[in-house]
KOLGU-320296 format. One record per residue (C-alpha): residue in one letter; x, y, z. Coordinates in steps of 0.5 Angstrom, whole numbers, padded with zeros to 4 digits, always signed. Layout:
# residues N
aXYZ
...
END
This chain:
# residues 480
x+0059-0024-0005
x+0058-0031-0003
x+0051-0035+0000
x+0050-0032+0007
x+0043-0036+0008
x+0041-0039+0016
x+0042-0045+0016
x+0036-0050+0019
x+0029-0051+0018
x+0026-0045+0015
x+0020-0047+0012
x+0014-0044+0012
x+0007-0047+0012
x+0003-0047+0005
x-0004-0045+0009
x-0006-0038+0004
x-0011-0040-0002
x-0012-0036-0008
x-0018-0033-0004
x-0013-0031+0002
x-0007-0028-0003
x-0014-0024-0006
x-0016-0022+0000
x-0009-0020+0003
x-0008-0017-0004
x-0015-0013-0003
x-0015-0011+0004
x-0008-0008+0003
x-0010-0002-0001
x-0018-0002+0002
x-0023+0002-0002
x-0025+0005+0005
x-0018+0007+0006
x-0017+0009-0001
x-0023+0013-0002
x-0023+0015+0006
x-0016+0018+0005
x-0015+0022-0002
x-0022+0024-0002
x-0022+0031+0001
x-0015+0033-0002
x-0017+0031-0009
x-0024+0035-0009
x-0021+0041-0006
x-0015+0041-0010
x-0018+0040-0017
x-0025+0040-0017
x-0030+0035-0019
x-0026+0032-0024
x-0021+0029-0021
x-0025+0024-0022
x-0021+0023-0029
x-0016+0021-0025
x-0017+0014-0022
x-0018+0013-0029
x-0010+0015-0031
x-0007+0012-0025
x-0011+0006-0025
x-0008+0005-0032
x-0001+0007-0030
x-0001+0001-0024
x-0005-0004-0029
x+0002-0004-0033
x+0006-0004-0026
x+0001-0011-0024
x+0003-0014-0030
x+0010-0014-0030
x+0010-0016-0022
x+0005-0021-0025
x+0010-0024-0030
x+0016-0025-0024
x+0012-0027-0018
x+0010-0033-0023
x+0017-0034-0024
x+0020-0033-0017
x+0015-0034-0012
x+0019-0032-0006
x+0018-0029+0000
x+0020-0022+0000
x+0017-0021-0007
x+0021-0014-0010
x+0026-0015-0006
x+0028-0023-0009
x+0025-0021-0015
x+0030-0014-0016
x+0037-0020-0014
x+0034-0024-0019
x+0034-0019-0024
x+0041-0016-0024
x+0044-0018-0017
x+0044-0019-0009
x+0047-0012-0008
x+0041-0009-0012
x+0036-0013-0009
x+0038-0011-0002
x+0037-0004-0004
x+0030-0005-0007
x+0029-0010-0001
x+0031-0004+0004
x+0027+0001+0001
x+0020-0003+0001
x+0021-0005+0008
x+0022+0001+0011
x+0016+0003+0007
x+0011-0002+0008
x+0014-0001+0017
x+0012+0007+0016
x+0006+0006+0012
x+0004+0001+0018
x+0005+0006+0023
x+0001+0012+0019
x-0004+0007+0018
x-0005+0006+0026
x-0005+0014+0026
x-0011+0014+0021
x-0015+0009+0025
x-0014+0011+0032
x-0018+0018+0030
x-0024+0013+0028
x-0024+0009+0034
x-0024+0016+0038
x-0030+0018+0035
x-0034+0012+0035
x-0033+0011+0043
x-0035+0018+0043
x-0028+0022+0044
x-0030+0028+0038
x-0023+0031+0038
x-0018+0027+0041
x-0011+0029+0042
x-0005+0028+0039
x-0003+0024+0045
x-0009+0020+0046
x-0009+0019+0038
x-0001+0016+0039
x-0005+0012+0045
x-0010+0009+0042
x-0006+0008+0035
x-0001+0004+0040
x-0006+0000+0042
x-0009-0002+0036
x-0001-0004+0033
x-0001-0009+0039
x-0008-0012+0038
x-0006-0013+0031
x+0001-0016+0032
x-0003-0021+0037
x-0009-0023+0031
x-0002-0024+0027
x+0000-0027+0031
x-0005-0033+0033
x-0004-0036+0026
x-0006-0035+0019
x-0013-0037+0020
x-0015-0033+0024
x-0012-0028+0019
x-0016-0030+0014
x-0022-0030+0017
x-0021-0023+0019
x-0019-0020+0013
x-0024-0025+0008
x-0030-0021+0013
x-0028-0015+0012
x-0027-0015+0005
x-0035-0017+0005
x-0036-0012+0010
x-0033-0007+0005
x-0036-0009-0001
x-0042-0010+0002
x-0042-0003+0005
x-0039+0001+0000
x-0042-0002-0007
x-0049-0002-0003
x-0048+0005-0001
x-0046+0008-0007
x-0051+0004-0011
x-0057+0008-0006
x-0053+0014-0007
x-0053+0014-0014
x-0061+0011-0014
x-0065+0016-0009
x-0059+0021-0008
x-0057+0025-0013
x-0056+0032-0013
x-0052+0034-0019
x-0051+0032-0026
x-0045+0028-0029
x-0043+0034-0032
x-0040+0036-0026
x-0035+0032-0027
x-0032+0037-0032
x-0031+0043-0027
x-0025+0044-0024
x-0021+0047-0018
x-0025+0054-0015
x-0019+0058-0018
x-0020+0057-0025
x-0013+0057-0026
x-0011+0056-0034
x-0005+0052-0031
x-0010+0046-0029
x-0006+0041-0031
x+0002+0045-0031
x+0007+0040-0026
x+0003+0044-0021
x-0003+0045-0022
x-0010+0043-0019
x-0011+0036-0024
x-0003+0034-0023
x-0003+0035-0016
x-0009+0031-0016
x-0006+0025-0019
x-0002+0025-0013
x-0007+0024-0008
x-0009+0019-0012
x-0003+0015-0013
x-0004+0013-0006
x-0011+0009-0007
x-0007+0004-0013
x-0002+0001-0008
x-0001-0005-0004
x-0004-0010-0010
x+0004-0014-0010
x+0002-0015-0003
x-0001-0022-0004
x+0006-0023-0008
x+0010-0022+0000
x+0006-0029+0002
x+0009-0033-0004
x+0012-0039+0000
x+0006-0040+0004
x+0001-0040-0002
x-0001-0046-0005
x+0001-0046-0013
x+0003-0039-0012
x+0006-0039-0020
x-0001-0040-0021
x-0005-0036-0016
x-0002-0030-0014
x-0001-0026-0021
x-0010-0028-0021
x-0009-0026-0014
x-0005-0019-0015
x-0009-0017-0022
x-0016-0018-0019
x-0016-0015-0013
x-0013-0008-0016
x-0018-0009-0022
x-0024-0010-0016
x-0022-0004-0011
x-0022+0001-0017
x-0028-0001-0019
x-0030+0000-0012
x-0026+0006-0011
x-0030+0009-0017
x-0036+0008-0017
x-0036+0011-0009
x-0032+0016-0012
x-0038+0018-0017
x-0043+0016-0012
x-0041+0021-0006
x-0039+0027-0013
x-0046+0027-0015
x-0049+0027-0008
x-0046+0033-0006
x-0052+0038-0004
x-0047+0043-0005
x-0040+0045-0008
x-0037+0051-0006
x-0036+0049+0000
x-0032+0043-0001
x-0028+0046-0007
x-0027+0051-0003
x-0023+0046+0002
x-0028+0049+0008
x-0031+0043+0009
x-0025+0038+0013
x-0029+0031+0012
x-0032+0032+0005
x-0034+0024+0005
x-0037+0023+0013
x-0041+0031+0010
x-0045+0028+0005
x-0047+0022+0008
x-0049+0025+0013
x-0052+0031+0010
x-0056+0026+0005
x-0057+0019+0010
x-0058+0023+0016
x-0054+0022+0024
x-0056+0016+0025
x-0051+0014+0019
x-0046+0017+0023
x-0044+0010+0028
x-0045+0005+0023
x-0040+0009+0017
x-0035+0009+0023
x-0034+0002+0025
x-0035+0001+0017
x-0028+0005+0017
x-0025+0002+0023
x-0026-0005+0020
x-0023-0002+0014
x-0016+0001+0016
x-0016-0005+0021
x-0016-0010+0015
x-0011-0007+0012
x-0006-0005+0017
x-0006-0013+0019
x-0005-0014+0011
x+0001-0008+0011
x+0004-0012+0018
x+0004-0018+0015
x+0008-0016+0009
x+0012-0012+0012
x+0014-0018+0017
x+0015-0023+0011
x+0020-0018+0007
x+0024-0018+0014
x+0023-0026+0014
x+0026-0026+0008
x+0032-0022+0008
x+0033-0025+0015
x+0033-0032+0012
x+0039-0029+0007
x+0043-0027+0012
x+0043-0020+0010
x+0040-0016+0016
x+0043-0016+0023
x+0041-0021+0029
x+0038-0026+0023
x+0039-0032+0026
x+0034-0029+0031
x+0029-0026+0026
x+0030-0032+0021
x+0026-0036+0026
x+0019-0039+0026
x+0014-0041+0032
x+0014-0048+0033
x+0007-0051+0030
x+0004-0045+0027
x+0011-0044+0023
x+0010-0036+0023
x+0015-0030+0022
x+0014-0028+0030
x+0020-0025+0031
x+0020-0021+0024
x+0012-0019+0027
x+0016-0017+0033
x+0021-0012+0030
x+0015-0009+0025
x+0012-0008+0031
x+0017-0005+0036
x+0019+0000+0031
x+0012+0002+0030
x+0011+0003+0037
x+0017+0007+0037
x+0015+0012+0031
x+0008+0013+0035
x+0011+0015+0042
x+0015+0020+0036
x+0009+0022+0033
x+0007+0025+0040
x+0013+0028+0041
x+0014+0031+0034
x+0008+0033+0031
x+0010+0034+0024
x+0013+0027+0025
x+0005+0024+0022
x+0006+0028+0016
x+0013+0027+0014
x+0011+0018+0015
x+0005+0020+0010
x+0009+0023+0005
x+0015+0018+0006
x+0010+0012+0005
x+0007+0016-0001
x+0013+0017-0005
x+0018+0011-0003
x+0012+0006-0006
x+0014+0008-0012
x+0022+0008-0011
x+0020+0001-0009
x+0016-0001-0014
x+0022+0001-0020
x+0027-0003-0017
x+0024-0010-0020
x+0021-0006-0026
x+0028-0002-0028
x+0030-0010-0027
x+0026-0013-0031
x+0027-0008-0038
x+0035-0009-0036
x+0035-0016-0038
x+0029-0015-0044
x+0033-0011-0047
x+0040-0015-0046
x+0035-0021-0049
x+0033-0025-0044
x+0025-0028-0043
x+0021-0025-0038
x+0016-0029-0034
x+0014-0035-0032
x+0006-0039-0032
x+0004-0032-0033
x+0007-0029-0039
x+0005-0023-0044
x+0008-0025-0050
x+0011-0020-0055
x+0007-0015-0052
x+0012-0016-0045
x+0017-0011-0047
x+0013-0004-0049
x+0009-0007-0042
x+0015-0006-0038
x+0017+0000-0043
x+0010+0004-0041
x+0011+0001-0034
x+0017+0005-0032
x+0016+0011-0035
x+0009+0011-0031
x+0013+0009-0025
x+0018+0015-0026
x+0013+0020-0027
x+0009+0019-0022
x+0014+0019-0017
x+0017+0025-0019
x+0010+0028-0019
x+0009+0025-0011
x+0017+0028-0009
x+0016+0035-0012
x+0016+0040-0007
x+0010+0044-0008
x+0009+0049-0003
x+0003+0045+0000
x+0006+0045+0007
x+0008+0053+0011
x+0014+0049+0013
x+0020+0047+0007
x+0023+0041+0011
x+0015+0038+0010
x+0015+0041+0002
x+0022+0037+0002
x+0020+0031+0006
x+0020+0026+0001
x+0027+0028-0002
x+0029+0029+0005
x+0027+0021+0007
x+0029+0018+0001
x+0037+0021+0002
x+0036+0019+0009
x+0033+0013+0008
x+0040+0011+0003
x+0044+0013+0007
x+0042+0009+0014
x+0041+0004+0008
x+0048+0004+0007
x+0051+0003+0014
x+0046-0003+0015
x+0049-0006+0009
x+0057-0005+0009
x+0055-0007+0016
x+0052-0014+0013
x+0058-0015+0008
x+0054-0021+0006
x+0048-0019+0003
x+0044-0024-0003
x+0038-0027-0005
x+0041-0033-0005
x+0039-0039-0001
x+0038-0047-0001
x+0032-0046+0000
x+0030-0042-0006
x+0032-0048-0010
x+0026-0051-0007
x+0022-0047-0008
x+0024-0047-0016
x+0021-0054-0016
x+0014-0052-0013
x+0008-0050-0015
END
């Protein structure tokens, strides 16, 4: 299959810093959205000592961080997984893994709206909204981030920076007050497990295991300063600090206000129990009194808006990109820039006009929310194999692996230990528990996957050409 890329100018403004790709990076996995989303799920389901499994799973995505950080170093592009996968073992290759990653950064975006439009009910005094109000709201929010996205990479960079020290500020002081003024249990807590007591805690169904998979959640988004490549300046340099500093930061975050929330919790049964629906919002409330309440929310609203712009901005560049290869249809129209700005608008477009589609679904269908929650889950991790199973092909074909960044020797058993993370993981993500009443949900990630191949498929037969390939990458090998 030959070189199919738009001809024309197609060169991005280098306007992201080190600081910008960090914050992009950090904003995308945000501690508030992190801890906010799992936290409830975890306790209720493994007790307090799922707290263990930050440590498991930010160890696993570490390795993960520093194979992406070698590649980036080597092809900073963007579309990051997607070009780095059809460098590693071919255009056909690349698309599949370009495919899979956009589709999941587009569903994740519109879930993501879903979550923040609950918070900015309450906050203008909406208690229990419905699922069309939610859908609404959500709608809104999409269109106001599409249009802050759209007014250019510095009005992005000021949002995203603020919120990263809104949510530091907020959630580190917190934590530290928490654990200083408000304790109520002691750190042998973090040794009990689920209410049950079931002897199975850590079988491929028990509560520790099932844990892990809430937890997954929290570690992903660290590659999204990679998505930005070609609009970074000395990305070969920048983005693999940029990628291994925001994960190491919001883990921290996410642990130590994890710690702080377990041991401030006045009573536990009820929260094992899962009789409690909002353990985070209960606890702070219970200890810091209702007057924490409207603060707190607007703290979570800033969060999730931060990293729904950061998950737009990477979904829109991985379109970009493919655009720019000829490998979607309507390219030519995809591929193109906004004069002045030179910003992927059309790409924001699309991301956007999908989005807004998923939302009217999602108040029709009303296990549509937690299908795409389920589907983004899993498909993150599916994405994140393809460029490391890559990555191990050619290592053991005997090539070199890296770039400025390199791990040495310790590069193979790095990507080794990666894969077999990224494998277990997701196989732990896709088991179909009986979590849900209904088995099509239980199902959903196979399900997702199988029919996400094969929409895949016709895309590509329809296509022909695919690859990774452009003039304008060959520039890119020159620049720094």
């Amino acid at each position: 299959m030959g070189t199919t890329s738009i001809e024309g100018n197609t060169e991005l403004r280098r306007e992201f810093t080190l600081w910008s790709s960090f914050a992009i990076s950090f904003a995308f996995v945000s501690p508030i959205v992190a801890l906010y989303s799992i936290f409830g799920l975890a306790i209720s389901t493994a007790g307090p000592s799922f707290w263990w499994g930050f440590i498991i799973v930010f160890a696993g995505q570490f390795l993960v961080a520093l194979v992406f950080a070698m590649l980036v170093s080597r092809w900073p592009y963007e579309g990051s997984i997607y070009q780095w996968s059809g460098k590693l073992l071919g255009p056909r290759y690349g698309w599949f893994a370009g495919w899979t990653y956009q589709w999941t950064l587009i569903i994740g975006m519109s879930t993501l709206s879903l979550a923040t439009a609950g918070f900015i009910a309450n906050v203008v005094g909406i208690a229990h909204p419905s699922g069309a109000t939610r859908a609404w709201i959500a709608l809104a929010i999409l269109v106001a981030g599409t249009a802050l996205n759209m007014a250019g990479r510095r009005v992005l960079r000021v949002f995203v920076s603020a919120s990263i020290i809104a949510e530091v500020i907020g959630s580190i002081g917190l934590a530290i007050w928490l654990l200083a003024f408000h304790r109520e249990q002691p750190l042998s807590v973090l040794t009990e497990g689920s209410p049950s007591g079931s002897g199975d805690y850590l079988a491929i169904s028990g509560p520790f295991v099932v844990a892990l998979v809430f937890i997954g959640f929290s570690f992903v988004g660290f590659e999204s300063a990679s998505a930005i490549a070609e609009e970074v300046h000395e990305p070969r340099k920048s983005l693999p600090k940029a990628m291994l500093r925001s994960l190491v930061l919001v883990a921290i975050v996410v642990m130590l206000s994890s710690l702080a929330i377990i041991l401030a919790i006045p009573d536990l049964r009820p929260i094992t129990a899962g009789e409690v629906a909002d353990p985070v919002y209960y606890t702070l409330t219970g200890q810091l009194g209702a007057g924490i309440a409207r603060p707190l929310e607007i703290l979570f609203v800033i969060g999730f808006m931060a990293s729904f712009l950061a998950v737009q901005t990477s979904a829109s560049r991985i379109i970009w990109s493919f655009a720019r290869n000829g490998a979607l249809p309507g390219s030519k129209f995809l591929v193109r820039l906004s004069p002045g700005r030179r910003q992927p608008v059309n790409a924001l477009l699309l991301t956007t006009a999908i989005g807004a589609a998923l939302l009217l679904l999602s108040n029709v269908a009303s296990d549509i929310y937690a299908l795409m929650l389920n589907l983004t889950a899993g498909s993150f991790f599916l994405a994140f194999l393809f460029p490391l199973i890559g990555a191990l092909v050619i290592q053991a074909r005997g090539q070199l692996l890296g770039g400025v960044f390199s791990l040495g020797r310790a590069t193979f058993p790095i990507t080794v230990a990666a894969v077999l993370w990224t494998i277990l993981e997701l196989v732990n993500i896709a088991w179909p528990r009986k979590i849900y009443p209904e088995w099509y949900l239980n199902w959903s990630i196979p399900i997702g996957i199988f029919f996400l191949a094969m929409a895949g498929l016709v895309v590509f037969v329809l296509v022909h050409r695919p690859t990774t390939g452009s003039a304008r990458e060959a520039e890119a090998e020159q620049v720094e």
